[in-house]
Each structure stands twice: as structure tokens, then as C-alpha cells.
GUKEDO-780242 format. One record per atom (N, C-alpha, C): atom name; x, y, z; residue in three letters. Coordinates in pm, 1 decimal. Layout:
BEGIN
PT atom     east    north       up type
PT   CA        X        Y        Z  ala
...
This chain:
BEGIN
PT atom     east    north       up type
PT    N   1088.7   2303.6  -6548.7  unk
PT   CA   1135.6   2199.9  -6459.9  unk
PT    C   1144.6   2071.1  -6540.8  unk
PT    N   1234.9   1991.5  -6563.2  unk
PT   CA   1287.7   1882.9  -6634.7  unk
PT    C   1200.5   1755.2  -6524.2  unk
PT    N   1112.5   1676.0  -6572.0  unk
PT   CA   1063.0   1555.3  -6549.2  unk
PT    C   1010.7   1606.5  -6450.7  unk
PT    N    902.5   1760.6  -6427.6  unk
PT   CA    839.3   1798.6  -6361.3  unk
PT    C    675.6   1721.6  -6332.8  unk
PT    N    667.9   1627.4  -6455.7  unk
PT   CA    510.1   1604.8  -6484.3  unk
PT    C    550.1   1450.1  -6412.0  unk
PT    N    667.8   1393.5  -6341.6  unk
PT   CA    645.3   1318.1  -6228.5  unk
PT    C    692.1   1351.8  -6123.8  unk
PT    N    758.5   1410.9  -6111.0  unk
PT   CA    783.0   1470.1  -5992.3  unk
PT    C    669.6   1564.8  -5886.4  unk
PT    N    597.8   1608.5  -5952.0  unk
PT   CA    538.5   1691.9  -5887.8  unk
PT    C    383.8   1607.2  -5850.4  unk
PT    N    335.9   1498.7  -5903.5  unk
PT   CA    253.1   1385.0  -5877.8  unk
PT    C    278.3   1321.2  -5788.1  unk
PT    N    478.2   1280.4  -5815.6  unk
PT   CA    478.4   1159.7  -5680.2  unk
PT    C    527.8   1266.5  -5563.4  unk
PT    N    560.9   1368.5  -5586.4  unk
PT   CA    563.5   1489.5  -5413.9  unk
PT    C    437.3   1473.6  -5340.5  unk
PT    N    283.1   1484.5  -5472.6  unk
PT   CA    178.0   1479.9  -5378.6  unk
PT    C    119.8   1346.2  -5320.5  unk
PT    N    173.9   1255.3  -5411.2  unk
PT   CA    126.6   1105.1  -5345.4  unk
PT    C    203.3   1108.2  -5175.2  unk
PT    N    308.7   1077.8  -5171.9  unk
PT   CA    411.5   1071.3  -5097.1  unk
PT    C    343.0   1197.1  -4938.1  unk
PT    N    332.4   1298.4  -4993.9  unk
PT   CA    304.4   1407.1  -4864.9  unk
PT    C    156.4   1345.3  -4848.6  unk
PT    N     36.3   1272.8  -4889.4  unk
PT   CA    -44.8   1243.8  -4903.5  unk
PT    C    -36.9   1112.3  -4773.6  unk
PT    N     93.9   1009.3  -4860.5  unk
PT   CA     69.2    899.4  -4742.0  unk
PT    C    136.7    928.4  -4612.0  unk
PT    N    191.1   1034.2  -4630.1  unk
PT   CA    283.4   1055.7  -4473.2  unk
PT    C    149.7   1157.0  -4383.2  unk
PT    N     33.9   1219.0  -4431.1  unk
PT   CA    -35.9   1224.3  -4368.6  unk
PT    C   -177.8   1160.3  -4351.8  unk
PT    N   -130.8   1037.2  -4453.2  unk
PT   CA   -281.9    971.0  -4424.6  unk
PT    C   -346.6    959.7  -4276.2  unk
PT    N   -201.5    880.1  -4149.2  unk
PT   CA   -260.6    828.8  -4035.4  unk
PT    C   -322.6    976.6  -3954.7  unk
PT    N   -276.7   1057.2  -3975.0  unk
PT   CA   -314.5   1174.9  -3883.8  unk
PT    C   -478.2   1264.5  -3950.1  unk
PT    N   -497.4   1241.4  -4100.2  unk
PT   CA   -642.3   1226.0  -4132.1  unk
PT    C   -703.5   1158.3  -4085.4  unk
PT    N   -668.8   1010.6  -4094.3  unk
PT   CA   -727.6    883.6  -4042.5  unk
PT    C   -778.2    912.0  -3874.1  unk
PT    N   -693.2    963.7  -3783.6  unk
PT   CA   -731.6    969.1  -3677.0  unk
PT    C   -792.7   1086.1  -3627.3  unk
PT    N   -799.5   1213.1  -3714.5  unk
PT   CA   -912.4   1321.3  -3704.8  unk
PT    C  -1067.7   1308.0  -3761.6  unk
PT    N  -1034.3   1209.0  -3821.3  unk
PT   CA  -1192.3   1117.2  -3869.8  unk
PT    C  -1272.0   1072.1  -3790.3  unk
PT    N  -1212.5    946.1  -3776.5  unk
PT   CA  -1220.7    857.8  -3701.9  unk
PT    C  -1176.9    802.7  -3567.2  unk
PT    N  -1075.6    871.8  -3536.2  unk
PT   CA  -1048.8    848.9  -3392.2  unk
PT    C  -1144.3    900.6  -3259.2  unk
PT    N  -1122.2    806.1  -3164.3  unk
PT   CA  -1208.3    871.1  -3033.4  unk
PT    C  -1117.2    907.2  -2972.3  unk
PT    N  -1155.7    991.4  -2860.9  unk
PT   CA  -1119.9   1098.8  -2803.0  unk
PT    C  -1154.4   1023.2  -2657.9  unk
PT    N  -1052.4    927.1  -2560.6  unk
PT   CA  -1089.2    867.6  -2459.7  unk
PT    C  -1005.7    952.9  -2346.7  unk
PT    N  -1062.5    928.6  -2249.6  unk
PT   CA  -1013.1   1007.1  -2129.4  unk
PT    C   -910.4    873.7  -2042.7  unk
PT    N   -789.9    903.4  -1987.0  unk
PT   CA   -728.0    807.5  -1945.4  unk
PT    C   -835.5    760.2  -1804.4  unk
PT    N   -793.7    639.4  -1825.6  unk
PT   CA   -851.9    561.0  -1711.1  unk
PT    C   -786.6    602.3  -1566.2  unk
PT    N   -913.4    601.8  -1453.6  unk
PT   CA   -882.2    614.1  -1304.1  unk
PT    C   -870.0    493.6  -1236.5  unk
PT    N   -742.0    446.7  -1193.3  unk
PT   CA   -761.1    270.0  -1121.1  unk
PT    C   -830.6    333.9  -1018.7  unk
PT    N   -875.5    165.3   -984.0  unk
PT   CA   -974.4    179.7   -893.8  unk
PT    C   -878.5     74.8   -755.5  unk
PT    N   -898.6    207.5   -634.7  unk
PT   CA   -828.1    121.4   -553.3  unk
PT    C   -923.5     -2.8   -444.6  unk
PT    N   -809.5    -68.3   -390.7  unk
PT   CA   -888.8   -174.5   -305.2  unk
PT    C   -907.2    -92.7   -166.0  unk
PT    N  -1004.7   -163.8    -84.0  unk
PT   CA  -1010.2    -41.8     26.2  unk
PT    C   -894.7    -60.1    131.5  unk
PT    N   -825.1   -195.3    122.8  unk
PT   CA   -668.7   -194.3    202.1  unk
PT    C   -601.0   -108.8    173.1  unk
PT    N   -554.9    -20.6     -1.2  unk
PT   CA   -498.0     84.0    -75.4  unk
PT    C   -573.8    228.3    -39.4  unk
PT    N   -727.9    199.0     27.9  unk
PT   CA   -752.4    317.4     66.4  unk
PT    C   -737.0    384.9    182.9  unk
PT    N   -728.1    287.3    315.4  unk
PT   CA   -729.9    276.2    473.7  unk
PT    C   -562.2    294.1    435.5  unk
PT    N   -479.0    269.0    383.8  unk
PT   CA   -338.1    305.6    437.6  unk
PT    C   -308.4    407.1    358.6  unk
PT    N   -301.4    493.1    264.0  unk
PT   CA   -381.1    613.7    216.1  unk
PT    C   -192.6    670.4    180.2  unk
PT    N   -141.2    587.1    170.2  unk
PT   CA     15.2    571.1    119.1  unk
PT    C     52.4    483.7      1.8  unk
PT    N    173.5    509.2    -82.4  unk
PT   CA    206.2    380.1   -143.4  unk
PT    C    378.7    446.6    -99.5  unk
PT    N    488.2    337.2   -162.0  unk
PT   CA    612.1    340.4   -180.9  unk
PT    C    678.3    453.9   -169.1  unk
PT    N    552.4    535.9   -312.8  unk
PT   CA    613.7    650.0   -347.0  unk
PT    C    482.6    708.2   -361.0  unk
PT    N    498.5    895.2   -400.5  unk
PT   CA    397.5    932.2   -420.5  unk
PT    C    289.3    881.1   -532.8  unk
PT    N    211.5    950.3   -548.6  unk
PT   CA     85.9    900.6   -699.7  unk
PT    C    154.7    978.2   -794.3  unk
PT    N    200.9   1016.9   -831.1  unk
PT   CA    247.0   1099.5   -963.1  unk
PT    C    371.0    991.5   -974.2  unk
PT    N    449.0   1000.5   -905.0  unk
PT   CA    586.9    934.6   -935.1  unk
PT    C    512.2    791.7   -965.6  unk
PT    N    432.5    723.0   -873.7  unk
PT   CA    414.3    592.9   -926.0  unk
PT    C    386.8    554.8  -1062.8  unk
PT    N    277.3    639.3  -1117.1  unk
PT   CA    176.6    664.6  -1238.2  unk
PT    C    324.2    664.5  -1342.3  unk
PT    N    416.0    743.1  -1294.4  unk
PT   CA    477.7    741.3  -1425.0  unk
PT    C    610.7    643.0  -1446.8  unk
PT    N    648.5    624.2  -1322.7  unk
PT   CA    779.6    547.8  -1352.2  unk
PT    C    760.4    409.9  -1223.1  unk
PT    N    643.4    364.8  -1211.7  unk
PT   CA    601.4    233.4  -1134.8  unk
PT    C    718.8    129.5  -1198.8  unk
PT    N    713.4    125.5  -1302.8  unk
PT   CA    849.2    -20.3  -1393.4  unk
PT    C    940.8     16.3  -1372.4  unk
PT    N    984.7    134.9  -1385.5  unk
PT   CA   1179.4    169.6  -1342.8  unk
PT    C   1170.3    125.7  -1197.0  unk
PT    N   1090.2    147.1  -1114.6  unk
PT   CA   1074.9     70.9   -989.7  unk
PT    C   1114.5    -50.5   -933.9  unk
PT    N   1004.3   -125.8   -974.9  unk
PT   CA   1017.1   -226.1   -978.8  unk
PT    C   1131.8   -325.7  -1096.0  unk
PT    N   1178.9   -286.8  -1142.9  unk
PT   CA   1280.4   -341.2  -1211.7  unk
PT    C   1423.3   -320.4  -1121.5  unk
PT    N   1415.7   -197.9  -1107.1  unk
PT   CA   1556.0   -139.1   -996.6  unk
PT    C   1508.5   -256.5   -915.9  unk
PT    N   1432.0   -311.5   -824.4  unk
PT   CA   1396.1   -340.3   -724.2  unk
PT    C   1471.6   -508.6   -720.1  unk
PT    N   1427.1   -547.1   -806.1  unk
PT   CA   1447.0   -670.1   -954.0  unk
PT    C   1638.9   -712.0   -925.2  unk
PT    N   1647.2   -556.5   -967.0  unk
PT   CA   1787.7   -540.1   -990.4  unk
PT    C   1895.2   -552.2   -812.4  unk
PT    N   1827.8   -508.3   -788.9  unk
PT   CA   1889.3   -486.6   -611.9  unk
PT    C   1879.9   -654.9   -523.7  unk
PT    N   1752.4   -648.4   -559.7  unk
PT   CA   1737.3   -799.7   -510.4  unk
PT    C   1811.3   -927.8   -547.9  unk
PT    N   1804.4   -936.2   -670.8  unk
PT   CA   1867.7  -1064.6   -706.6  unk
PT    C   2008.7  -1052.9   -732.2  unk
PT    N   2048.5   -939.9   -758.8  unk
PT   CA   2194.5   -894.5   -771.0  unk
PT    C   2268.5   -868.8   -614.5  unk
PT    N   2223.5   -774.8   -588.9  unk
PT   CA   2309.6   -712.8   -445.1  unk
PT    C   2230.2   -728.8   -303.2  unk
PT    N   2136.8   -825.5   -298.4  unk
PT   CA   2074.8   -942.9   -210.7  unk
PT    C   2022.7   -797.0    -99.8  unk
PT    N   1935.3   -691.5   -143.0  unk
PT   CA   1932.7   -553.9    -46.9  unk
PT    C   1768.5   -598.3   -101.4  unk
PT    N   1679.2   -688.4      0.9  unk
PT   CA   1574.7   -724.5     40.5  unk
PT    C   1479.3   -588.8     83.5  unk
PT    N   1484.1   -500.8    107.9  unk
PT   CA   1427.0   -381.0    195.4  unk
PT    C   1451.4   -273.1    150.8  unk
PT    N   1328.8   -171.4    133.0  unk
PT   CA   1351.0    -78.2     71.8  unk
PT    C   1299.5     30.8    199.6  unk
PT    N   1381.1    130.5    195.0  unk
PT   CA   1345.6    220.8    332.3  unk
PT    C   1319.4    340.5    211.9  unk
PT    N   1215.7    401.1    231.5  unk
PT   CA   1148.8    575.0    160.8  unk
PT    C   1260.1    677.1    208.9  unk
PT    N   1323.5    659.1    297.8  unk
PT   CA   1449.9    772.4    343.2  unk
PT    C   1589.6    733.2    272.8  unk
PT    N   1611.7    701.1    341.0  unk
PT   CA   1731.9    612.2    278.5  unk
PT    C   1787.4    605.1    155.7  unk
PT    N   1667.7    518.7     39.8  unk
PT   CA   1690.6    413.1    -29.9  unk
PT    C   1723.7    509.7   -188.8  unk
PT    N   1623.2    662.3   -136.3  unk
PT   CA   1583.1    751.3   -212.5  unk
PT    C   1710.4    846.2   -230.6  unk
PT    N   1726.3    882.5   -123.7  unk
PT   CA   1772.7   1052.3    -91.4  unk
PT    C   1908.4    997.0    -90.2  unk
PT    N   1957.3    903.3    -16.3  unk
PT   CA   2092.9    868.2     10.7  unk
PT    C   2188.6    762.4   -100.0  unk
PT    N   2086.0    695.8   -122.1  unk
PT   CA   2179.2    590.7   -230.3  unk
PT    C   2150.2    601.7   -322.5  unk
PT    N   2274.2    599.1   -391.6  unk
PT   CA   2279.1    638.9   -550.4  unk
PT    C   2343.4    539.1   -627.5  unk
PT    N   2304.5    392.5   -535.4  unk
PT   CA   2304.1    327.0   -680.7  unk
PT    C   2169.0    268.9   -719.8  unk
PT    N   2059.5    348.1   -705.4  unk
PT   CA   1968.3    413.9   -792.1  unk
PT    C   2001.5    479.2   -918.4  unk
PT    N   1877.0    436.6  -1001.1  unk
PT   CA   1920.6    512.8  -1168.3  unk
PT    C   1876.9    674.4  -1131.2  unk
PT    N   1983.9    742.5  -1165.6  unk
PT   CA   1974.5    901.5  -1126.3  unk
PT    C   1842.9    930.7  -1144.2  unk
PT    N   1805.8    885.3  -1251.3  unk
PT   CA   1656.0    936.7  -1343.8  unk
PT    C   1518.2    916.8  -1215.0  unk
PT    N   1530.5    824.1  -1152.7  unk
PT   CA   1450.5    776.3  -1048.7  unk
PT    C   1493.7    858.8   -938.2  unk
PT    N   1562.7    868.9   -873.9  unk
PT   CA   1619.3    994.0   -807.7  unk
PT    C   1558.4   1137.7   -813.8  unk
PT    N   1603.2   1191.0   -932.1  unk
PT   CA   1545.5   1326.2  -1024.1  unk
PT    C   1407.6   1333.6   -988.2  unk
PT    N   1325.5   1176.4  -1065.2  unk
PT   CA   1156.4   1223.9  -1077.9  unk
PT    C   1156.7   1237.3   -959.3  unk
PT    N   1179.6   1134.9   -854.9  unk
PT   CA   1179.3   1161.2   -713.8  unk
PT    C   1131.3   1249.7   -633.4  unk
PT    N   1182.5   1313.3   -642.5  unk
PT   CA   1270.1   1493.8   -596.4  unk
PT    C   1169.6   1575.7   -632.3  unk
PT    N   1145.4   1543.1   -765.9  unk
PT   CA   1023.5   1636.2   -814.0  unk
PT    C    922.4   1613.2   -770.0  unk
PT    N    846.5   1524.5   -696.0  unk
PT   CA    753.2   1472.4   -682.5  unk
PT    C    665.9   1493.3   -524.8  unk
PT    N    844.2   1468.4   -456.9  unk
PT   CA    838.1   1493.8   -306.9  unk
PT    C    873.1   1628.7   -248.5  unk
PT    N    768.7   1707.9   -133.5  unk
PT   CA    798.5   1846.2   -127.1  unk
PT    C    889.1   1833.9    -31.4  unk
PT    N    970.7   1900.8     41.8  unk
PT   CA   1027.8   1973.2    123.1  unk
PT    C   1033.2   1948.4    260.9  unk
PT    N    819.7   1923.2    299.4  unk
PT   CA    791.8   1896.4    425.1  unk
PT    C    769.0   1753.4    403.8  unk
PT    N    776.0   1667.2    344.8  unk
PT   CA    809.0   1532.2    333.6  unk
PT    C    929.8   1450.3    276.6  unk
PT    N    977.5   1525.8    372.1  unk
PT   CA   1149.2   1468.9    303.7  unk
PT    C   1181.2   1495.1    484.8  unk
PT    N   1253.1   1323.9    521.6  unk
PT   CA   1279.8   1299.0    658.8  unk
PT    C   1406.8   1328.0    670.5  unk
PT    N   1435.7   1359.2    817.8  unk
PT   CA   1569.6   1417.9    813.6  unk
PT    C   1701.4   1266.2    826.5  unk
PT    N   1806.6   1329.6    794.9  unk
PT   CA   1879.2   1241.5    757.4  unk
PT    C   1925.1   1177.1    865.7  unk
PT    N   1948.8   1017.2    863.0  unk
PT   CA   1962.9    963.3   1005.3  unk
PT    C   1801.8    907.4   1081.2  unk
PT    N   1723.7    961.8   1020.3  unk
PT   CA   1559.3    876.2   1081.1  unk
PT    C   1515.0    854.4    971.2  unk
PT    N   1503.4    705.6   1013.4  unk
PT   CA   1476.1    576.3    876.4  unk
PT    C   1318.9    635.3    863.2  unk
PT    N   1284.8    616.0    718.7  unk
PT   CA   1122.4    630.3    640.8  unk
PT    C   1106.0    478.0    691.5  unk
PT    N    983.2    496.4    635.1  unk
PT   CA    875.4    371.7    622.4  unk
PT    C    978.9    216.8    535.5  unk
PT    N    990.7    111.2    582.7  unk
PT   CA   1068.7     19.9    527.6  unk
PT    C    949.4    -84.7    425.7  unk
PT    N   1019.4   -130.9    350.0  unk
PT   CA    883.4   -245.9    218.8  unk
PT    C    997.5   -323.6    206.8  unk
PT    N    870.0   -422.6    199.3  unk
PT   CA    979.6   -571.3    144.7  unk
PT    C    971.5   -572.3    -11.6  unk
PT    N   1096.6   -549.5    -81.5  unk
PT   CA   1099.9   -567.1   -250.1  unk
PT    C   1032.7   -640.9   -272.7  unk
PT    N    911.6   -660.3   -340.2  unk
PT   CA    827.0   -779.3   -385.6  unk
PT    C    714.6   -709.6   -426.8  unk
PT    N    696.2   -735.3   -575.5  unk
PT   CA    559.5   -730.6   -654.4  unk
PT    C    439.2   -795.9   -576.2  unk
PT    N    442.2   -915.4   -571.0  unk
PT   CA    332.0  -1003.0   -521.1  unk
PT    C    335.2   -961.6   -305.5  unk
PT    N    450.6   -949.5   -277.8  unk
PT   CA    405.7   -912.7   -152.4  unk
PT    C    346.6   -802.3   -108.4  unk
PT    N    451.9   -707.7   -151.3  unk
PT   CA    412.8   -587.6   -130.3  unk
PT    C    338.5   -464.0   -207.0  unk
PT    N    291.2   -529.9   -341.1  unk
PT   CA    230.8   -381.4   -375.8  unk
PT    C    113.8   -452.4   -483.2  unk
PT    N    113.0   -604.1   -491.4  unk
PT   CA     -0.3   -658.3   -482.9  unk
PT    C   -106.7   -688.4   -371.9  unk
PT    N    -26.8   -654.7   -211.8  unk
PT   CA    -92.3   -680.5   -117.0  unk
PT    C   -191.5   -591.8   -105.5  unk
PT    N   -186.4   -397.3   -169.3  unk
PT   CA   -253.1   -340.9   -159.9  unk
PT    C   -408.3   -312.7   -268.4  unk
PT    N   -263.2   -373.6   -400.4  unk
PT   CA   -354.4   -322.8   -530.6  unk
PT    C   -391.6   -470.8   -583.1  unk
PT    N   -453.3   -561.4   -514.1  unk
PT   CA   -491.9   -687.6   -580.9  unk
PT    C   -592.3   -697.3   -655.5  unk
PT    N   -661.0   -609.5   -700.8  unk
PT   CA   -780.1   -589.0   -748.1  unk
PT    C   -759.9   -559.4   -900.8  unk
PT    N   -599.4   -626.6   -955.5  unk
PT   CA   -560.0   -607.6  -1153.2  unk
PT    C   -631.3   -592.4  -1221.1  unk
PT    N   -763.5   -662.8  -1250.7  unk
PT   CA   -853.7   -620.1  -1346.6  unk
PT    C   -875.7   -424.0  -1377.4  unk
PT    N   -887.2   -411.7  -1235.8  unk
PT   CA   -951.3   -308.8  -1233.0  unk
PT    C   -842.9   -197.9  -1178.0  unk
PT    N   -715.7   -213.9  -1150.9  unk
PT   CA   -627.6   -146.1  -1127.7  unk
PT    C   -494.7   -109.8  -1243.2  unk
PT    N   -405.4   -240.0  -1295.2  unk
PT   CA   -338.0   -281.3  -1323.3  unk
PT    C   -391.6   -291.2  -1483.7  unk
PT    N   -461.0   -344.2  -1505.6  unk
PT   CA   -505.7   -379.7  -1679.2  unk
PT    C   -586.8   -281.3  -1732.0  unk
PT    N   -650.8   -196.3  -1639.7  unk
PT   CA   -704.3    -43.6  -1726.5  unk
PT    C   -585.0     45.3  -1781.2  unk
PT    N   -514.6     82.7  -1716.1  unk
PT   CA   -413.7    170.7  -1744.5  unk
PT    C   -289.5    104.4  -1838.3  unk
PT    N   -293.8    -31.7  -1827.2  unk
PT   CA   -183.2    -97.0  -1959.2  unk
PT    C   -252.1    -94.1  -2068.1  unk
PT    N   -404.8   -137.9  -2068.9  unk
PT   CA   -411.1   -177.8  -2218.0  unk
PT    C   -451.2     29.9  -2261.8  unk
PT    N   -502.5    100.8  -2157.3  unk
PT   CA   -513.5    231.5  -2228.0  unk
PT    C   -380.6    296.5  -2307.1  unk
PT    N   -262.7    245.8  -2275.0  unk
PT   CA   -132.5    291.9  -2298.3  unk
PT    C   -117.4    184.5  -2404.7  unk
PT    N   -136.0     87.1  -2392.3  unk
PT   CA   -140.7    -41.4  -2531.0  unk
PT    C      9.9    -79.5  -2485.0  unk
PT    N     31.3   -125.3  -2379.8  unk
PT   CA    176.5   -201.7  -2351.0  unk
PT    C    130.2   -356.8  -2275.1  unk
PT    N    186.0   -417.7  -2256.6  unk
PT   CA    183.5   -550.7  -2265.9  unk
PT    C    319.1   -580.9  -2130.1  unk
PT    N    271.7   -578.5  -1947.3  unk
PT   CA    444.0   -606.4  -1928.0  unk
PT    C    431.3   -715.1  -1876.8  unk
PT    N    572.5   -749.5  -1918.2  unk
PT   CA    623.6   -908.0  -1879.6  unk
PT    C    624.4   -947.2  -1754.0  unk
PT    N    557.7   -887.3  -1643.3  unk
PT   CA    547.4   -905.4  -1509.1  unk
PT    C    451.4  -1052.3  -1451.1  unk
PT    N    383.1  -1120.0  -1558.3  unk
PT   CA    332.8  -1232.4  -1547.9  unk
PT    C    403.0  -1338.3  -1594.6  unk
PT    N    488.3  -1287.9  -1640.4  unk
PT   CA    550.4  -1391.3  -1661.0  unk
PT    C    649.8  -1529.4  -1581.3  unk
PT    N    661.0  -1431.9  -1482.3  unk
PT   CA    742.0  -1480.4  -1417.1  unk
PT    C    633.7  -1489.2  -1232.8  unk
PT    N    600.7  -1394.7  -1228.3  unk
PT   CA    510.4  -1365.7  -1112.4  unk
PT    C    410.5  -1433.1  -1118.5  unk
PT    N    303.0  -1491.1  -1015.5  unk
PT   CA    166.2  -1580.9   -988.5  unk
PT    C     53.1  -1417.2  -1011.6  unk
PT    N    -12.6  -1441.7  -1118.7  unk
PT   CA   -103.9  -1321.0  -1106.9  unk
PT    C   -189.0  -1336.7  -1007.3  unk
PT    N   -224.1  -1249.6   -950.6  unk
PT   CA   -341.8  -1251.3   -807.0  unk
PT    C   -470.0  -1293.0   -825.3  unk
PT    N   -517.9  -1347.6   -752.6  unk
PT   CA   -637.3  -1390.3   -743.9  unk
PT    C   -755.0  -1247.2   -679.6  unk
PT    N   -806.6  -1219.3   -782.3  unk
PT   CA   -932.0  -1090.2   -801.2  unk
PT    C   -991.9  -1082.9   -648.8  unk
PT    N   -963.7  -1021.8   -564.9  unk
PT   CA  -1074.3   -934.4   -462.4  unk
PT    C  -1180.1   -809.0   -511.6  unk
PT    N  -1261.2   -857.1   -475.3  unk
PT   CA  -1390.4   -733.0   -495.1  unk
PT    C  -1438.0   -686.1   -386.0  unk
């Protein structure tokens, strides 16, 4: 092999640093269990949200952003669980889809009898239940290590215990 006596040094440096981080984290990494929010007991006595717990857990921001999007754009204040879901599609399909997956068969209203109606609003409506951020809202962001821009613009809540 022609200029084998570097080549075959910098192959092992190179495969070396492309698995340093994954040594690094069989070392040294912990092994944490995702965090359980903790609900407020208003979130427990109405024993509902928007959407189911699976769908929320995973796509809560496509949510509320659509929501974002509806509101300040196409002035549609109210979100109906029948309706808003099953019937209108100018929803992002993807939200739709998880949807579907989420909701069985015997909870799916028939067409023509309105679901449960919410007023689009972070701070009204789904801080009214989960006001308790420390312990709801900021376990599960910083376990995921994301950072969302939802304070930015929004009054963060004042802590109930």
C-alpha cells in the first residue's frame, strides 16, 4: 500500500474521534428517566385537556403555533375538539394524522354535534389549568434541553402551589 504508514494512523485517529462522544457517554453519562409534570388540581378535577395526553406530550407547539397561526391571521378565536380536528383541513395534515392516532373510535363525535369549544390562548386557556410551570412546563423542556420562545411574548404565570 503506497503512503500506507499515514494512512492507516490517520483512519484510526479519525474513526477514534467520530466515536469519542458515544464512549464519552457510555462512561460517563446518566441514565435519567423522563420527567412526570405534575398537574394542578384544576388539571386534575377536569380530568381533560384540548387533546389527548399522548398527542399533547408530543406535538403541544405544532398546537399552539397553528393556534398562533389561525388567530392572528384568519381571526378563528375558538377552537371546537369536533370540528376544528376531523373537519378542517386547514390544519397542518401532520396534526390531523397524530390526531387520529391518538383518538379511538368511541371518542370521535358524530358529525354535526359540536365537541367541547377553547378559547385560542396560551395564558387563558391552557395556563388556566397548568399554571403550576415550574413544575409542569420547565421539567419536561429543560429534560429535552429546548428553550421555547413562548415567554417571550406571553406574561409568564404567577406559580400556584
Amino acid at each position: 500500500m503506497y503512503d500506507g504508514g499515514k494512512i492507516i494512523p490517520g483512519l484510526i485517529i479519525g474513526l477514534c474521534l467520530f466515536l469519542s462522544p458515544f464512549g464519552y457517554n457510555a462512561m460517563f453519562g446518566k441514565d435519567t428517566k423522563p420527567p412526570e409534570p405534575e398537574l394542578t388540581a384544576k388539571a386534575k378535577e377536569a380530568n381533560q385537556c384540548v387533546a389527548p395526553k399522548q398527542y399533547m406530550t408530543a406535538w403541544h407547539m405544532q398546537l399552539l403555533d397553528n393556534w398562533r397561526h389561525e388567530v392572528v391571521r384568519d381571526g378563528k378565536r375558538y377552537f371546537n375538539t369536533n370540528e376544528n380536528l376531523w373537519w378542517d383541513y386547514s390544519l397542518d395534515s401532520r396534526l390531523i394524522e397524530n390526531w387520529r392516532r391518538f383518538v379511538t373510535d368511541s371518542e370521535v363525535q358524530e358529525s354535526g354535534k359540536p365537541g367541547k369549544s377553547y378559547y385560542k390562548s396560551l395564558q387563558v386557556t391552557c395556563m388556566d389549568c397548568h399554571s403550576n410551570k415550574s413544575k409542569f412546563c420547565d421539567q419536561c423542556h429543560e429534560y429535552v434541553g429546548v428553550t421555547p420562545y413562548c415567554w417571550d411574548c406571553h406574561v409568564e404565570p404567577k406559580e400556584n402551589k
